[in-house]
N, C-alpha and C positions, 0 to 999 in steps of 0.2 A: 360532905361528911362521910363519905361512904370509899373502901378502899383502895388505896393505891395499885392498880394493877404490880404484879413482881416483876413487869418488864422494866418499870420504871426506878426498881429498891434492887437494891444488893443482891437482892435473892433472887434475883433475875438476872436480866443484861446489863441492868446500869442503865439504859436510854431514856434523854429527855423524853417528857410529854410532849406531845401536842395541844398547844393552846389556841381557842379563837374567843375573840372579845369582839363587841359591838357599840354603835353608840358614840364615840367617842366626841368629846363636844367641838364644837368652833373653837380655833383660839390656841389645840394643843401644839404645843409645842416638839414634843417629845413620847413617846410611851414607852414607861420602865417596866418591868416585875422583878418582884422580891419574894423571894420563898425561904421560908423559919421556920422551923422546927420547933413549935410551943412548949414542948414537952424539955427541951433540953435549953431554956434559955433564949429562948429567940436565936439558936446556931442559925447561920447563913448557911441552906443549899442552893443557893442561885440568887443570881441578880445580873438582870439581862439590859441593856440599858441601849437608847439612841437610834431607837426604831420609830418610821415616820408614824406620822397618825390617821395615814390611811390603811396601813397592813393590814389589823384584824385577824393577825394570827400567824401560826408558822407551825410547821410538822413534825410529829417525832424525830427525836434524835439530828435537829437543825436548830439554826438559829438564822434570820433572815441577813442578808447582806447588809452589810456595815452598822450590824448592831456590833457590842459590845459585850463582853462577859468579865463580871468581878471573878478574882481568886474565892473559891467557895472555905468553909469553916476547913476541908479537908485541905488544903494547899494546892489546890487542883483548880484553873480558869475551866471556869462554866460548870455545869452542873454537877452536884453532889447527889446521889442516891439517897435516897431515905437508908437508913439499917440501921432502926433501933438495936440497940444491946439485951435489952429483956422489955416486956410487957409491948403496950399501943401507943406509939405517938402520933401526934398531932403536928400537920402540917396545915402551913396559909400561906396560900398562892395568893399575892393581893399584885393586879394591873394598877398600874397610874399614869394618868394623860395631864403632863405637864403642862405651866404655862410658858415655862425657858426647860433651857436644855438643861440637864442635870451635872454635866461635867465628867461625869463617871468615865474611865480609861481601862480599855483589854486588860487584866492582870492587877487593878487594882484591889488592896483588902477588899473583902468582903463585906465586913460591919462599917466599913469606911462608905464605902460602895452603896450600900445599902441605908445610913442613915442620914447621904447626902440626896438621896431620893426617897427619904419618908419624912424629911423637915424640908423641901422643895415646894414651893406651889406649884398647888394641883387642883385643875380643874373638876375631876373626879377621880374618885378609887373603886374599885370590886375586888371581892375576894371569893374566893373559893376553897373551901380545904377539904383535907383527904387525911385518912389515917394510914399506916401501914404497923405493921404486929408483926414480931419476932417469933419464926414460925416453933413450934413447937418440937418434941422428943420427936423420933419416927422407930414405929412400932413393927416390927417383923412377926408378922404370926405363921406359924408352922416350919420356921426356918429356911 
C-alpha cells in the first residue's frame, strides 16, 4: 500500500520493479503477473507471462529469459509506468501460479493478455499494491 518509488512512474526513469515471490505450490504450471491501475479502470501496466515456477523473481528493469510481455494500455510491449494525470492511484501487482500455461504471446493486447490469465486456473494468487501521486506545483522561494 505504500509508494511507488519514481524510479518506477514517469516521473522518474520509467524502470520496471523488481519482484520476488515465494511459495509457489506443486503442480504450477506457469507464473504470470498482471498489473492495473484501479483507479483508471483496471488499465493494463504490465502483464508478464511464461515464467517457470521455480524463478521467484527477476530484477529491475528485466524480465527473466523466455518470459513474455503483453502490449501494455500505452501501446508499448512490457511495462507501462504508473503517471497518474492528477490526484493518487492505485496499483495491484497480483502474481499467479498456473495449473496450464496461459497462452499469452510477446506483443499481445494487454486486457487480452491479461484476462486470459485472470480467468485461467490458478493454483494460487498474491497481490501487492502501491500507490503513486502526481507530484505537485514546485515552489521557488527567493528567486
Amino acid at each position: 500500500g505504500g509508494g511507488i518509488p519514481d524510479v518506477h512512474t514517469c516521473f522518474g526513469d520509467g524502470q520496471s520493479p523488481a519482484l520476488l515471490w515465494a511459495g509457489t505450490p506443486q503442480g504450477t504450471a506457469e507464473v504470470a503477473i498482471v498489473v492495473r491501475d484501479l483507479d483508471a479502470g483496471g488499465l493494463v501496466h504490465w502483464v508478464v507471462a511464461g515464467m517457470p515456477p521455480e524463478l521467484g523473481g527477476f530484477g529491475q528493469a528485466t524480465v527473466p529469459q523466455g518470459a513474455v510481455q503483453a502490449t501494455n494500455a500505452f501501446g508499448d510491449a512490457g511495462w507501462g509506468p504508473p503517471c497518474p494525470e492528477s490526484g493518487t492511484h492505485h496499483y495491484e501487482f497480483r502474481v499467479f501460479a498456473l495449473s496450464q500455461p496461459s497462452g499469452v504471446t510477446d506483443g499481445q493486447a494487454g486486457d487480452e493478455a491479461a484476462r486470459a490469465i485472470e480467468t485461467a486456473p490458478a493454483l494460487a494468487t498474491a497481490a501487492l499494491s502501491g500507490t503513486s501521486t502526481t507530484p505537485g506545483p514546485t515552489t521557488t522561494v527567493g528567486g
